[in-house]
C-alpha positions as CSV (number, residue, x, y, z in Angstrom):
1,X,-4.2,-5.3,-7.9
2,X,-3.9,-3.2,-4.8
3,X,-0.5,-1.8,-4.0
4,X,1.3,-1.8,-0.6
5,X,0.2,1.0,0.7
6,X,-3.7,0.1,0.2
7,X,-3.2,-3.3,1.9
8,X,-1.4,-1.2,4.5
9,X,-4.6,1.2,5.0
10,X,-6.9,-2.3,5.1
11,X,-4.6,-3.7,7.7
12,X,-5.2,-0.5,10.1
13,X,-8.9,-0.5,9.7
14,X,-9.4,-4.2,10.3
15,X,-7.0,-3.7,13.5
16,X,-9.2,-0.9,14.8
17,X,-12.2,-2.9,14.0
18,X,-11.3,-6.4,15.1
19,X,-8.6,-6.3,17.4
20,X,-8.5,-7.2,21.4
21,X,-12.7,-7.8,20.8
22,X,-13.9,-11.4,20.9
23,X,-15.9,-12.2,17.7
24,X,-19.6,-12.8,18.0
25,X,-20.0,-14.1,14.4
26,X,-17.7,-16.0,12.1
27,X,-19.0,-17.1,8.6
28,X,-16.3,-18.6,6.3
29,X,-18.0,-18.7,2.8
30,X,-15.2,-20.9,1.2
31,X,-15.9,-24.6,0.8
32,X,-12.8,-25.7,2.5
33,X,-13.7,-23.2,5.7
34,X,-17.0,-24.0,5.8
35,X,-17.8,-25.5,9.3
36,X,-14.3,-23.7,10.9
37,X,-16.4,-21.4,13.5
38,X,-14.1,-19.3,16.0
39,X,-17.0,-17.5,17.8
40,X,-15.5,-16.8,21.0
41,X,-11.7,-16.1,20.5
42,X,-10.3,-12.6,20.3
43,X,-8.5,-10.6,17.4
44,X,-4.8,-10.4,18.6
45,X,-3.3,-8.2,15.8
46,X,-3.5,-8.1,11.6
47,X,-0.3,-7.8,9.9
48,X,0.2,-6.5,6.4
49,X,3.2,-8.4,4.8
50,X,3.8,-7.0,1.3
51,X,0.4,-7.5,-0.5
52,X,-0.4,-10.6,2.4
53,X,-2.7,-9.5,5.8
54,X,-2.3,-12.2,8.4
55,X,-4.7,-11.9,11.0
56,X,-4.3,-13.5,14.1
57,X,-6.4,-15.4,16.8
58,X,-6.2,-16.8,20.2
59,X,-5.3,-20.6,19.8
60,X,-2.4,-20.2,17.6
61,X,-4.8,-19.2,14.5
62,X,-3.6,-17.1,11.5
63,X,-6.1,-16.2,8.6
64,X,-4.1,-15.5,5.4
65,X,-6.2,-13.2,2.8
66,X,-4.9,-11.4,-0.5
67,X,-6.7,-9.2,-2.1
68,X,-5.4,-10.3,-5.5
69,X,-7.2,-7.6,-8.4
70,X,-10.9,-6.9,-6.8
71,X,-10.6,-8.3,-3.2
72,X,-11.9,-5.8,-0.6
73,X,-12.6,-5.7,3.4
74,X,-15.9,-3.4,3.9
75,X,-15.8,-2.7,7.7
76,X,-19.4,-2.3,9.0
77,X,-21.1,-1.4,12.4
78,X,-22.7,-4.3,13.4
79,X,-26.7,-5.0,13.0
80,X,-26.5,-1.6,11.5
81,X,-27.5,-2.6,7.8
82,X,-27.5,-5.8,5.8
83,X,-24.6,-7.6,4.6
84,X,-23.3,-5.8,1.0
85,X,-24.5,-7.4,-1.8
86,X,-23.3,-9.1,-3.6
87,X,-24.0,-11.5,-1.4
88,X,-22.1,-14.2,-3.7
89,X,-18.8,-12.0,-3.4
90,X,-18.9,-12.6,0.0
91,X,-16.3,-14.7,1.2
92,X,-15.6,-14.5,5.1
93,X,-17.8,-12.3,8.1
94,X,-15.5,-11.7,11.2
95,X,-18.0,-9.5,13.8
96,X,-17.9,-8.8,17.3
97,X,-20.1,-6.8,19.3
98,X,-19.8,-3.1,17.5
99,X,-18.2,-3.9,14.5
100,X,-18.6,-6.2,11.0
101,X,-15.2,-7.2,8.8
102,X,-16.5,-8.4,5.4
103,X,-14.3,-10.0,2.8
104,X,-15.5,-9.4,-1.1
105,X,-14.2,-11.4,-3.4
106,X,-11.1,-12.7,-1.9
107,X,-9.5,-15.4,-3.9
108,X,-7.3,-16.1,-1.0
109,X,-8.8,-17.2,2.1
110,X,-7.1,-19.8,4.1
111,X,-6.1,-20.7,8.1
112,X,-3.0,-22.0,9.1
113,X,-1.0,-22.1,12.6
114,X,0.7,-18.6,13.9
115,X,3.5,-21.1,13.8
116,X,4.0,-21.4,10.2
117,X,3.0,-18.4,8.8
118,X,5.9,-18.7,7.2
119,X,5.0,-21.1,4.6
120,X,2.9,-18.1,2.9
121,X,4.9,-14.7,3.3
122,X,8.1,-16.5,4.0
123,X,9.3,-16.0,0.1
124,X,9.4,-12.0,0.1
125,X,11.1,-9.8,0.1
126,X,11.7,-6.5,2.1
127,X,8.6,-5.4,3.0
128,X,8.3,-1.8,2.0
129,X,6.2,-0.3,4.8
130,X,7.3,-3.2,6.8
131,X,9.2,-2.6,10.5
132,X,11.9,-4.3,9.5
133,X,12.4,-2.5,5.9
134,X,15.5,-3.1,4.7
135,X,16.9,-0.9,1.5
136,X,20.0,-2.9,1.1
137,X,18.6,-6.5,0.6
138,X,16.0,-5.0,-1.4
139,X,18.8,-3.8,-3.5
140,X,20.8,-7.2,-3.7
141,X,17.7,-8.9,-4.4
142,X,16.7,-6.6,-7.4
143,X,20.6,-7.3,-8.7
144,X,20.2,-10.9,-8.5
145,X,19.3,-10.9,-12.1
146,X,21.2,-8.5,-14.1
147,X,19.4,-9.0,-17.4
148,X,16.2,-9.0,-16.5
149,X,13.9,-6.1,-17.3
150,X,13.9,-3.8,-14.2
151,X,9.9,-3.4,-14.4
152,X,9.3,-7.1,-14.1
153,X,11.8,-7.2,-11.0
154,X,9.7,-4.5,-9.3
155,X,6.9,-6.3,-9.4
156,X,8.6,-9.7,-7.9
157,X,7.5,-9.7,-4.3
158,X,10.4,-12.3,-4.1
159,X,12.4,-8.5,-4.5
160,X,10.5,-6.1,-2.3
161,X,7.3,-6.4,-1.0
162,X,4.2,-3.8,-1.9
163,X,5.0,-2.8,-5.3
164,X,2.0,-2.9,-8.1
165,X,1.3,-1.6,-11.3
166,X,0.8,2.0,-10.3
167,X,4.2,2.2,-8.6
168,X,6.1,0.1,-10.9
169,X,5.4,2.6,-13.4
170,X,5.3,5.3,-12.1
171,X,9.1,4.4,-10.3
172,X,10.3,3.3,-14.1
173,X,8.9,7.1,-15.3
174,X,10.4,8.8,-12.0
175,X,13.9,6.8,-12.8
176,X,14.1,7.7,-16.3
177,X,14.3,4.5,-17.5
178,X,12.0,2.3,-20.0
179,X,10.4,-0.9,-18.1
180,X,11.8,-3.5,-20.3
181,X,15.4,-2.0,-19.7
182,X,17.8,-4.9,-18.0
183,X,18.1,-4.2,-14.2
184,X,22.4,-4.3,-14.8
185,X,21.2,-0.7,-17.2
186,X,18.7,0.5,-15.6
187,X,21.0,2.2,-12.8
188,X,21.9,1.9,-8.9
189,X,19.6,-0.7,-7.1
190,X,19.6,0.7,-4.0
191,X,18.5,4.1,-5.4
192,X,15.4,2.3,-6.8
193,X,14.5,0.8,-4.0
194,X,14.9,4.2,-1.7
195,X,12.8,5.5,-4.1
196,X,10.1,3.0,-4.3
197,X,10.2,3.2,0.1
198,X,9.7,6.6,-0.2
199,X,6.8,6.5,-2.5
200,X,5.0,4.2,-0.9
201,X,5.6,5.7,2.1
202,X,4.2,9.2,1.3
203,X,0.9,7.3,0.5
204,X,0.4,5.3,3.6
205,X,-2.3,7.5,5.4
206,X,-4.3,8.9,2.2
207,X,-6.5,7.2,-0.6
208,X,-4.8,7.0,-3.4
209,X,-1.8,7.1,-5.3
210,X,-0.3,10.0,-5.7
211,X,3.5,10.3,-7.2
212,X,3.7,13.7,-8.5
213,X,2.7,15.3,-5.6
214,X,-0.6,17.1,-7.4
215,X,-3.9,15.7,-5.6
216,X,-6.0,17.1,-8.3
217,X,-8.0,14.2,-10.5
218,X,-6.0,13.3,-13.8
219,X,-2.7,14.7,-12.2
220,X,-1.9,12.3,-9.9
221,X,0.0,10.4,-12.0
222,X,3.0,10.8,-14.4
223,X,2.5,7.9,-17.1
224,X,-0.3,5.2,-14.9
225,X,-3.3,5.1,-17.1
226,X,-2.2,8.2,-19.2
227,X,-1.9,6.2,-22.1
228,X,-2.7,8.5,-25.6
229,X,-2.5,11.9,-23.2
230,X,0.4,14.6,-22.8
231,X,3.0,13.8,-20.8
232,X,3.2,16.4,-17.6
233,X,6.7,17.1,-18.1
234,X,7.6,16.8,-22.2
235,X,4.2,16.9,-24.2
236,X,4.8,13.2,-25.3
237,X,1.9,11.2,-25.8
238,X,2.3,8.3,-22.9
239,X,2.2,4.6,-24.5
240,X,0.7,1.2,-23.3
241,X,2.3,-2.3,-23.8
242,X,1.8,-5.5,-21.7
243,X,4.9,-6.5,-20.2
244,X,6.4,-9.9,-19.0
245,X,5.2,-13.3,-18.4
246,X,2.2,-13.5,-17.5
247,X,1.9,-10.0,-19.5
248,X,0.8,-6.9,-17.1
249,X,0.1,-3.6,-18.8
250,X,2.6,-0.8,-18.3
251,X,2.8,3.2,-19.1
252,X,6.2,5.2,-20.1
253,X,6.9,8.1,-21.7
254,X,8.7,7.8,-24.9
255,X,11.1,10.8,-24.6
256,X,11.9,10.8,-20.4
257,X,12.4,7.0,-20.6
258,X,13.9,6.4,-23.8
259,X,15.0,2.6,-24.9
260,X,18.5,1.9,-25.0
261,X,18.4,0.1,-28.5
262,X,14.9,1.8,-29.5
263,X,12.8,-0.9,-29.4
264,X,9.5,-1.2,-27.4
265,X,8.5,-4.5,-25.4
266,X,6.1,-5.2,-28.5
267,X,9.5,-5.8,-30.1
268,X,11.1,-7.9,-28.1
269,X,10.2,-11.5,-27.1
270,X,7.9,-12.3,-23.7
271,X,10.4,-13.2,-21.4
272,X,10.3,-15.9,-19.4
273,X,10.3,-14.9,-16.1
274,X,7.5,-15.0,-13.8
275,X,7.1,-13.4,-10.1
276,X,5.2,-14.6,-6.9
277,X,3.1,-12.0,-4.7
């Protein structure tokens, strides 16, 4: 699932694509979308929200994509080569004269008034590379629920806004703190969420992830899909376990994040918790 930062990257490329041009093509390849045609109004500004992009139209028009795990906008010049295959990903064309927006395999694709964009981004949280970023309500919201594990509450947008896998555990490794420990152990809230703001932050204007500050391939990360390799800093092998409900995987080091009873979340029962993005 794309992070914060990535659908921060899309939303700049689709604003420098789309934006102030009147679209010469609109192709909605969703069965509910399928005859909406808005050939002729102009691009007035895309918003990333979190993990959301809203992109907005004349007429009081909002398109709502999220990328979810494998959604991608390809930005093309237009008539300059085929649509990308495969064409069945495809799930929306927005072109004007110079340049092609294509949305692969979106599983979010819907229209709704400027008005009420609300009813789809109005549940998160701070957004972390958000204007309005806000490192205290992050932290109340995280401290809402004391006992649950501070890796699930990372990843609930309902918290703050642009956290994924890669920075969820790579913040729980950074912290010093195992994912499954309870938010009420796992230390000051507000230092998490500076943390995850300045992360996220640092990764705005490059590919990639990079938390440990080395760009080099394979040391880019400090736990993130290191599992059975060295940890960087101790020599620990890093270990894998799925985490919450529904279960995401997650990394940590068994020495720089120890467990406050011992146990690992293969131990403990699924919570029952769940998140919205």
């Amino acid at each position: 699932m794309p992070e914060g930062d990535s659908v921060y990257q899309a939303a700049r490329r689709l604003r420098a694509a789309l934006v102030d041009r009147p679209l010469t093509v609109t192709d909605f390849r969703v069965p509910r979308l399928a005859t909406v045609d808005l050939t002729g109004r102009s691009v007035l500004a895309v918003v990333p929200r979190g993990k959301h992009l809203l992109t907005r139209f004349e007429g009081d028009l909002t398109l709502h994509t999220h990328l979810r795990m494998d959604g991608t906008w390809e930005i093309h010049r237009t008539g300059a080569r085929p649509l990308p295959r495969p064409w069945h990903a495809i799930r929306l064309v927005l072109a004007n004269a110079t340049q092609t927006a294509v949305g692969m395999r979106m599983p979010v694709v819907e229209l709704l008034r400027t008005a009420d964009e609300s009813t789809v981004v109005g549940h998160l949280g701070p957004d972390l590379l958000g204007p309005d970023w806000d490192p205290v309500e992050a932290a109340r919201r995280l401290s809402d629920r004391p006992d649950r594990p501070i890796g699930e509450a990372l990843l609930d947008q309902r918290n703050l806004a642009g956290i994924g896998n890669v920075y969820r555990a790579e913040l729980c490794f950074l912290r010093g703190v195992a994912p499954w420990t309870p938010v009420a152990a796992a230390g000051d809230p507000h230092a998490w969420a500076t943390l995850a703001h300045r992360l996220l932050y640092a990764n705005r204007d490059r590919v990639g992830h990079i938390t440990t500050g080395d760009t080099r391939p394979g040391r880019r990360h400090w736990v993130y899909g290191r599992a059975g390799r060295p940890c960087a800093r101790c020599g620990s092998l890093i270990r894998r376990a799925d985490l919450g409900d529904p279960p995401r995987v997650t990394f940590w080091c068994p020495r720089c994040q120890p467990s406050l009873d011992g146990s690992t979340p293969g131990d403990r029962r699924p919570g029952g918790s769940s998140y919205r993005a």
